[in-house]
C-alpha positions as CSV (number, residue, x, y, z in Angstrom):
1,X,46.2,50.4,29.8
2,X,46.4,46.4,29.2
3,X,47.5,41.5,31.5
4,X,50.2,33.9,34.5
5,X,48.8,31.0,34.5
6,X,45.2,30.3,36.7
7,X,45.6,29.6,39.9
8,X,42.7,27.3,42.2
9,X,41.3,29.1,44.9
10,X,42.4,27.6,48.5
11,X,45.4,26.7,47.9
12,X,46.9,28.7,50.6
13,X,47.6,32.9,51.4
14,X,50.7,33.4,49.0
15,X,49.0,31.8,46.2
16,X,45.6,33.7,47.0
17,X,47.8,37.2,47.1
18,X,49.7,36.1,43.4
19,X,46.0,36.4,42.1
20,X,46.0,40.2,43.1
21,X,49.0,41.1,40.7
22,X,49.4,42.4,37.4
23,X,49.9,38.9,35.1
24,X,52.9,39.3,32.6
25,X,51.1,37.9,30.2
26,X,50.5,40.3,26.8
27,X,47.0,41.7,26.1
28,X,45.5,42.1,22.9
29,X,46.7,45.2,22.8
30,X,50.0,45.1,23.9
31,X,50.6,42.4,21.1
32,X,49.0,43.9,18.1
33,X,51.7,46.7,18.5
34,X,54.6,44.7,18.9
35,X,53.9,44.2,15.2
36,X,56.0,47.5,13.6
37,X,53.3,47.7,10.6
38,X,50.5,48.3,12.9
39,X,53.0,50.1,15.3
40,X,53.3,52.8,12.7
41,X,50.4,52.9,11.5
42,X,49.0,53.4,15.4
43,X,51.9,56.7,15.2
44,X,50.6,57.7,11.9
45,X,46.4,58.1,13.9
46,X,48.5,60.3,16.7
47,X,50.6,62.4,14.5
48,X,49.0,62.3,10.7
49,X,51.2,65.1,9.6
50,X,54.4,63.3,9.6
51,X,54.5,61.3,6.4
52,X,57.7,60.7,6.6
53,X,58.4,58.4,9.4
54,X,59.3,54.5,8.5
55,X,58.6,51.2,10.6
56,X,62.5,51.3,11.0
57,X,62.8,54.7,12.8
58,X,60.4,53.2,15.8
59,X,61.9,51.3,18.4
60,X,59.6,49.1,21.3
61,X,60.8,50.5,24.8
62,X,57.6,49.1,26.3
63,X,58.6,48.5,30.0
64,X,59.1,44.8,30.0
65,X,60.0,43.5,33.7
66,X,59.8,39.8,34.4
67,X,58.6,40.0,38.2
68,X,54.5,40.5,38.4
69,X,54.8,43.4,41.3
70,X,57.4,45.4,39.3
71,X,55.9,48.2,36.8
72,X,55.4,47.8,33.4
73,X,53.2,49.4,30.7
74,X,51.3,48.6,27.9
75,X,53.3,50.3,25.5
76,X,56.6,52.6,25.0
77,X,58.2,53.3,21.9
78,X,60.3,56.2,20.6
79,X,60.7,58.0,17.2
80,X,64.1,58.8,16.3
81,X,65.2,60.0,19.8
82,X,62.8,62.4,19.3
83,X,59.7,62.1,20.9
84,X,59.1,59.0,23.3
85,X,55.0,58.2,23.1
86,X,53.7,55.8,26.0
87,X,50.1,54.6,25.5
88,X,48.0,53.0,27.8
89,X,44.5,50.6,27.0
90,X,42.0,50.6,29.4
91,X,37.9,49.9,29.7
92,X,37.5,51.1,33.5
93,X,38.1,54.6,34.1
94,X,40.6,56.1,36.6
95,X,42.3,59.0,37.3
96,X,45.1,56.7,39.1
97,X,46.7,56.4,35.2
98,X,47.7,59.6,35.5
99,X,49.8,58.3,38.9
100,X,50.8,55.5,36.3
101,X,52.1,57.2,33.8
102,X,54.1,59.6,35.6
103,X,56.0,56.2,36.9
104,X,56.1,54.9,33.2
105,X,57.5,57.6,32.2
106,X,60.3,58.2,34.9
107,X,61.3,54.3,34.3
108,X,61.2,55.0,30.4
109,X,63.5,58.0,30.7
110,X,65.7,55.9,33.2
111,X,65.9,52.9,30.7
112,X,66.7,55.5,27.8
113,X,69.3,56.8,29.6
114,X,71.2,53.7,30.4
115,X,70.6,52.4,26.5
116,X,72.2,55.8,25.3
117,X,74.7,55.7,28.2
118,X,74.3,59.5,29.3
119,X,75.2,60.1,32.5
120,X,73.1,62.6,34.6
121,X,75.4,63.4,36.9
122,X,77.9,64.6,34.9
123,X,78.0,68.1,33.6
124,X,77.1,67.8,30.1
125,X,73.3,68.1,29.8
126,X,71.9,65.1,28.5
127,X,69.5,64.6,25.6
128,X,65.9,63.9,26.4
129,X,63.2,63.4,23.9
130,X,59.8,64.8,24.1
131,X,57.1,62.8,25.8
132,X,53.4,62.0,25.1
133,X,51.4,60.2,27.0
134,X,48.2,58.7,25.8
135,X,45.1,56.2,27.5
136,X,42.7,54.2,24.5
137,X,40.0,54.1,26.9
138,X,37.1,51.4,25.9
139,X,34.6,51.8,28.3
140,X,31.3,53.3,28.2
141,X,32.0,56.6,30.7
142,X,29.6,59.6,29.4
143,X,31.7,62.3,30.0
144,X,34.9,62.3,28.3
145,X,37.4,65.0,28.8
146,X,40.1,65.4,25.7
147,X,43.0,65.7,28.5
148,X,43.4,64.6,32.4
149,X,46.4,65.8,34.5
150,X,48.2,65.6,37.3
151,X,47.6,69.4,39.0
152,X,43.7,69.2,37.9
153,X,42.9,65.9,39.5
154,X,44.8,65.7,42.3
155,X,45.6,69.3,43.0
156,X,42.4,70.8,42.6
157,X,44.5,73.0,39.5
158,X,47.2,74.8,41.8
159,X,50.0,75.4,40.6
160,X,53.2,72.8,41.1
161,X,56.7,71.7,40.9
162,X,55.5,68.8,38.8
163,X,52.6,68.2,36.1
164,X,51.4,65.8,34.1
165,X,49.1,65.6,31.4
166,X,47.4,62.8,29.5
167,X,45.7,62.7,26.0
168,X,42.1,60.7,26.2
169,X,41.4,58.8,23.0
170,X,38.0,57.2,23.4
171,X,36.9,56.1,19.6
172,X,39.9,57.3,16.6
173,X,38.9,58.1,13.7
174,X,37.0,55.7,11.4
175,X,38.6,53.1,10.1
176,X,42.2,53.7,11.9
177,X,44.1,51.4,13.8
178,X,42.8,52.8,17.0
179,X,39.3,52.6,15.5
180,X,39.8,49.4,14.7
181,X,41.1,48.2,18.0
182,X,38.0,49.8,20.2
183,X,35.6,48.2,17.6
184,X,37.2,44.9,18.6
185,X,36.8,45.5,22.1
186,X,32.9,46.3,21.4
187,X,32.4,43.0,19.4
188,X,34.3,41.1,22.3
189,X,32.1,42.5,24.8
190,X,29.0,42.2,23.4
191,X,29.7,38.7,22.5
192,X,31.2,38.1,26.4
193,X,27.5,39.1,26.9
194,X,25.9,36.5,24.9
195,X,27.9,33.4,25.0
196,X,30.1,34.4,28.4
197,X,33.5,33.9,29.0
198,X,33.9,30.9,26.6
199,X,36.0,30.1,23.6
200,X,32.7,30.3,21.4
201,X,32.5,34.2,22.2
202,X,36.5,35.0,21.6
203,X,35.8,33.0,18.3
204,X,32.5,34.7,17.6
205,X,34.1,38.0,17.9
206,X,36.7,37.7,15.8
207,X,34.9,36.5,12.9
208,X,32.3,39.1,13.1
209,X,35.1,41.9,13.3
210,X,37.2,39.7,10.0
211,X,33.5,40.4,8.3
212,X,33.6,44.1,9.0
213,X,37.3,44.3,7.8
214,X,38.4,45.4,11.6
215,X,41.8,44.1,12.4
216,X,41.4,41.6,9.5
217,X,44.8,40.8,9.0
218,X,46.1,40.8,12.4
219,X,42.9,38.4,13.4
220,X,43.7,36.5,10.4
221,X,47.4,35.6,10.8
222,X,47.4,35.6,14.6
223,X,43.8,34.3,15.1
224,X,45.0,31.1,17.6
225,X,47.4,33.7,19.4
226,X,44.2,35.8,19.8
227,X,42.5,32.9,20.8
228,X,44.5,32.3,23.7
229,X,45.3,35.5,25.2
230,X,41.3,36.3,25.5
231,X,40.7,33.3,27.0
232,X,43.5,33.7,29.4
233,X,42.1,37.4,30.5
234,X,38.8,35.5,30.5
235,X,40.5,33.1,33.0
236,X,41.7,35.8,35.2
237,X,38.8,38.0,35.8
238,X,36.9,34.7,36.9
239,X,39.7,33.9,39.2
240,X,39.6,37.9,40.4
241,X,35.8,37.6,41.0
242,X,36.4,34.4,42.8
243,X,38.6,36.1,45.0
244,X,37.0,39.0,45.6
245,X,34.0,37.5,46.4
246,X,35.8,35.0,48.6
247,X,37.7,37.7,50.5
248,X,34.0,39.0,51.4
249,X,32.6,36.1,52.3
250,X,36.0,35.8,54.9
251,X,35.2,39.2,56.5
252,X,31.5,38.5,57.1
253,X,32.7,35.0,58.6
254,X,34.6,37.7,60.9
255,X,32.1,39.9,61.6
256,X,29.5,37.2,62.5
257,X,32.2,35.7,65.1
258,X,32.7,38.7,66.7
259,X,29.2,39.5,66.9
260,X,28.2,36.5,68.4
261,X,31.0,37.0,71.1
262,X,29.1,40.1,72.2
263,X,26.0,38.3,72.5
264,X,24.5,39.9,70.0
265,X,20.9,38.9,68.7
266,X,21.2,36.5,65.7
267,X,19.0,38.7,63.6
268,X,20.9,41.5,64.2
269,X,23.8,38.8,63.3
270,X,22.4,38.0,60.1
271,X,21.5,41.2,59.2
272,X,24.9,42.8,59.3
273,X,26.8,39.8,58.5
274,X,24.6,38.7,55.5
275,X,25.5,35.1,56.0
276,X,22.6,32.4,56.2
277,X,20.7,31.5,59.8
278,X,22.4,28.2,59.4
279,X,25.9,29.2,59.0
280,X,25.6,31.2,62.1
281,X,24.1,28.8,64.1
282,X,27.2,26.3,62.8
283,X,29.6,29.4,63.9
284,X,28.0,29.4,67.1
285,X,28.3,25.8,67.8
286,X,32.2,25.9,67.2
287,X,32.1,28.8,69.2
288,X,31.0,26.6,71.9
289,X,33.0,23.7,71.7
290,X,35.7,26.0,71.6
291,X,34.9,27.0,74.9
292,X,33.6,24.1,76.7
């Protein structure tokens, strides 16, 4: 599931929303497997018993759209108009993927119709390959089921018109690509937690995981490229915080103002408001000369 350029706080509404979107910009992830070597060899940890599949019988249908609010995965590709696979990266668990990938999915089979150039409403039934739907999940969620679907979590297991079913991968096995790519996210994070969001931990991790041999080569030929995608996610999620945390301090501004319109004690104000005594005194004074 993984990821524009930083944008300053205050700068007005529209600018302040654009923060709240989905950036265009690749992930780790989503880069690593635009490479075909590792591309196959990511296939090879989901379906081991083919050994007969080549770097040239996979093609990238990753959803790719150039506006921030449209859709777009982390990763689509197809196997000989056999079997489409769509996998998703992501450290914070939801059930909403399963939402996701049901819309991946339909936009993956719409784009794969238009490339082959069947037409679904003519008579002739098309040709559909099988899907599979996967989430790498990073995080550090105790239970971990091997499957999540559509009827289970959202309707309570009844029976429906429509089902969907995703395949949890939470650790490969040792020393695969997928292995290799959730030890990276480890060393990242526990490097985030000693040196921050700074250039020193991106470059900190990815020596420690060229020691250990995990994603040597990629980290070694793309290590710059690296570089600058982490520090660009870094960027983001300090912007997102910012935000957030800005967007709260907004509704408490609102909720002392109308508290104080009601004449409500001030520490009954400050209690429910959690702003300061002396910003709801200052409040209180424009209040006034508002008034007067």
């Amino acid at each position: 599931m993984a990821d524009n350029n930083a944008v300053s706080l205050g700068e007005g509404q529209q600018q302040r929303a654009h923060v709240m979107k989905r950036t265009i910009k690749d992930s780790v992830f989503t880069n690593l497997f635009q490479d075909k070597k590792y591309l196959l060899q990511l296939y090879k940890a989901l379906h081991p018993e083919d050994t007969d599949t080549t770097e040239d019988k996979l093609t990238d249908i990753t959803i790719k759209n150039v506006l921030t609010d449209n859709i777009y995965n982390d990763l689509g590709f197809i196997v000989e108009d056999r079997m489409v696979i769509l996998a998703e990266a992501q450290s914070t668990w939801t059930m909403n993927i399963i939402i996701r990938a049901l819309m991946y999915m339909v936009q993956t089979y719409h784009d794969y119709f238009s490339r082959t150039s069947q037409n679904l409403y003519k008579s002739k039934k098309v040709k559909i390959p099988v899907p599979e739907i996967y989430v790498i999940y990073t995080g550090d969620r105790k239970t971990r089921p091997a499957e999540v679907s559509l009827a289970q979590e959202f309707f309570d297991g009844k029976q429906s018109c429509i089902d969907v079913k995703v395949k949890m991968i939470y650790d490969g096995e040792e020393g695969d690509i997928i292995n290799q790519y959730v030890m990276f996210t480890k060393v990242c994070n526990e490097q985030m937690a000693l040196h921050g969001r700074t250039q020193e931990a991106v470059l900190e991790a990815i020596r420690i995981c060229k020691d250990r041999n995990v994603l040597k080569e990629y980290l070694s030929s793309k290590e710059k490229e690296v570089v600058d995608i982490m520090m660009l996610l870094y960027d983001e999620e300090e912007i997102m915080r910012s935000y957030v945390e800005s967007e709260r301090h907004d509704e408490r501004i609102e909720t002392a103002k109308e508290m104080l319109l009601n004449n409500e004690p001030l520490e009954k104000i400050i209690k429910y408001s959690r702003l300061s005594k002396e910003t709801i005194l200052k409040l209180q004074k424009e209040q006034n000369l508002q008034t007067i």
